[in-house]
N, C-alpha and C positions, 0 to 999 in steps of 0.2 A: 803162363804155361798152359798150353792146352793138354785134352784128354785125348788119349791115343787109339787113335778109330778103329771099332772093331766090323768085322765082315762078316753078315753070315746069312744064310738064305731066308728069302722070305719064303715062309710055307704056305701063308695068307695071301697071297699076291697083293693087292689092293686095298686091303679091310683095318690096315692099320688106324686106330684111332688114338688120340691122346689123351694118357691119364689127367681128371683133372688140376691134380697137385703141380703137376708139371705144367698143365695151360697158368694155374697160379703165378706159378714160380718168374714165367714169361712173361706176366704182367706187370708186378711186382719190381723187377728191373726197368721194363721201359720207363723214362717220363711220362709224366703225367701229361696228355695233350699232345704228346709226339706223333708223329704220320706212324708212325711202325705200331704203336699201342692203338690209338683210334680203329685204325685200319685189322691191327688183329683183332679187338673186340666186337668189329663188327662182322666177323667171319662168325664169332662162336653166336650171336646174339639170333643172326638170320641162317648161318648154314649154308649160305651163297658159296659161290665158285671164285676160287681168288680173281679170276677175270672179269665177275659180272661186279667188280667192283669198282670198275671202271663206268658200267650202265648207269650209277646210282645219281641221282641229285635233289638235290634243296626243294623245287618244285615238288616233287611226287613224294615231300612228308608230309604228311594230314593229319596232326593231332600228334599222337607219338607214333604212327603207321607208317613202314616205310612200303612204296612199291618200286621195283626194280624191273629191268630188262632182264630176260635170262639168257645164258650164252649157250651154246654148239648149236645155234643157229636155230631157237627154240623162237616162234612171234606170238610170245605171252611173256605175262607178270608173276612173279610172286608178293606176298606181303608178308611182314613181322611185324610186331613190334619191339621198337626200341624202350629201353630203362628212361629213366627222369634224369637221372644219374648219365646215362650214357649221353643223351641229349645238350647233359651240361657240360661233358669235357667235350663234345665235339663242336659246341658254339666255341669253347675256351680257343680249342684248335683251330678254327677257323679266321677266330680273332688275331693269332700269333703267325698263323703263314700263310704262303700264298698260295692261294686257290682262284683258279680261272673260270669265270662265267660261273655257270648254274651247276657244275660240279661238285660232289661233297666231298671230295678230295683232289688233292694239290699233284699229287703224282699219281702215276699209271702203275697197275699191278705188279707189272714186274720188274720196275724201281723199289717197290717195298717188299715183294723178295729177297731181291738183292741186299737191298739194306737190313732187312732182316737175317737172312744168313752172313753178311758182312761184321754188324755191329750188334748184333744182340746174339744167337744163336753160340758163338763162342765162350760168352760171359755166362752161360745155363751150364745147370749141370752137365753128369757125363752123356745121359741119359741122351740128352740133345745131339751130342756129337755124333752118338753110335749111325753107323750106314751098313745097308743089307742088299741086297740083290734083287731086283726088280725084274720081273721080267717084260722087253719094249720092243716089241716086231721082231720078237725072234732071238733077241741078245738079250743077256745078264748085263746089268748095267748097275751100278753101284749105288745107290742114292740114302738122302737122310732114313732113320727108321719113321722120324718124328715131322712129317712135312707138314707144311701151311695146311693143305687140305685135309688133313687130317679133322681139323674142328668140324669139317662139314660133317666126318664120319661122325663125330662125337652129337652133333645136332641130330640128326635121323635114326642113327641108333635108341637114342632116347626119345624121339618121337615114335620112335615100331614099338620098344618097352610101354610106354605110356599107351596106344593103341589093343596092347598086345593082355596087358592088364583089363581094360576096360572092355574085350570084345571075348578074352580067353580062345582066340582063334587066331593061329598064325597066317592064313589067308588071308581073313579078312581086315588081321591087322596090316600087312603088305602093302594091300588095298588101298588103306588110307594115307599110310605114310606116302606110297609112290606119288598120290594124287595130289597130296601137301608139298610134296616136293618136285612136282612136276617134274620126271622122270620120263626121257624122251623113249625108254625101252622097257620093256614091261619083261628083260631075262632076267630084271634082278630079281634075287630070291631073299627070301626069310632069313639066312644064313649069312647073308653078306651083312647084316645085322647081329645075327647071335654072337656071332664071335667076336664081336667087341665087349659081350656083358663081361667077360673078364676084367677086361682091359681096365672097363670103366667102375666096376667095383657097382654094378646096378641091380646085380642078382638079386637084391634082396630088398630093392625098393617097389613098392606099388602105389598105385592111386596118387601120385604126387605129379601134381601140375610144373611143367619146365620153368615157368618162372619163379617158382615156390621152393625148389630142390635148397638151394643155399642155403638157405634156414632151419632146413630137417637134415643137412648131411651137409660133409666136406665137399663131395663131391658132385657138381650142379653144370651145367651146362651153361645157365645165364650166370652173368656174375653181377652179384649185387656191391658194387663197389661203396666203398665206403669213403666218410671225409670229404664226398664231393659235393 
């Protein structure tokens, strides 16, 4: 029996990020090694664009570093690091399906879209289900509240916190986040940041490194998986 979708405007246009009890809850369901969990993980771990996760491959890991292509037509790299942990469920995955050539995944972004709003996105809470009003060249258009890209907001929010912390200057925390995230436009502001500290429950964290959250709070950005 599904939850009965509710509509209501988005006042935030864009800035929706995802609690991360609820990025949990998504994981937690997936299998262990599935294309849909792998492939979510590595959204929240680097904050890539669900399309540049088609750029990514085996070659360009060095160590636990990953670097990638960036998409809307950006001719530069980003890097992250990957977990130890996340390294070993995606040899797991790799072991178990097919993947072609020097690619680190077996399907294209928006097959595990699909398959995520298909087969996992129904079995989440209600939370998941609810859809709001977007606004896309001029029309209201209906969409998740809770979208894939949403973890990217949940990544850079916590990186302008973390900056924002350490410099006590929302400029020049800005600054650093945009240039971390290689940001082709220099209109985003400060704001398209703050208003997720709700969301994300960060107001009242400082000085804590993004791969360290887990351990000092429920709610972290990288996730330190356990059992693997």
């Amino acid at each position: 029996m599904g939850f009965k979708q509710e509509l209501r405007l988005n006042l935030l246009a864009e800035s929706h990020a995802i609690p991360f009890e609820k990025v949990r809850e998504a994981i937690d369901f997936m299998g262990y090694g599935s294309p849909e969990r792998v492939m979510f993980e590595m959204l929240i771990l680097t904050g890539c664009r669900i399309t540049e996760l088609d750029r990514m491959v085996i070659s360009k890991i060095y160590g636990s570093i990953l670097y990638w292509g960036l998409g809307k037509n950006q001719k530069s790299f980003r890097k992250e690091a990957l977990t130890v942990s996340y390294l070993k469920e995606l040899k797991y995955y790799r072991d178990h399906h097919r993947v072609y050539g020097n690619k680190i995944f077996g399907i294209h972004s928006h097959t595990f879209r699909r398959y995520f709003n298909r087969d996992v996105r129904p079995n989440l809470s209600k939370e998941w289900q609810e859809k709001t009003l977007f606004q896309k060249k001029g029309a209201l258009v209906p969409e998740y509240v809770y979208q894939l890209k949403g973890l990217r907001k949940n990544f850079q929010t916590l990186e302008f916190k973390k900056e924002l912390e350490k410099w006590k200057d929302s400029g020049v925390a800005l600054e650093f986040t945009s240039k971390k995230m290689k940001h082709s436009s220099k209109h985003i502001t400060a704001y398209h940041y703050l208003v997720n500290f709700d969301t994300l429950g960060i107001n009242n964290l400082s000085e804590l490194e993004p791969s360290d959250l887990l351990k000092k709070t429920r709610q972290t950005r990288l996730m330190d998986f356990q059992n693997v």
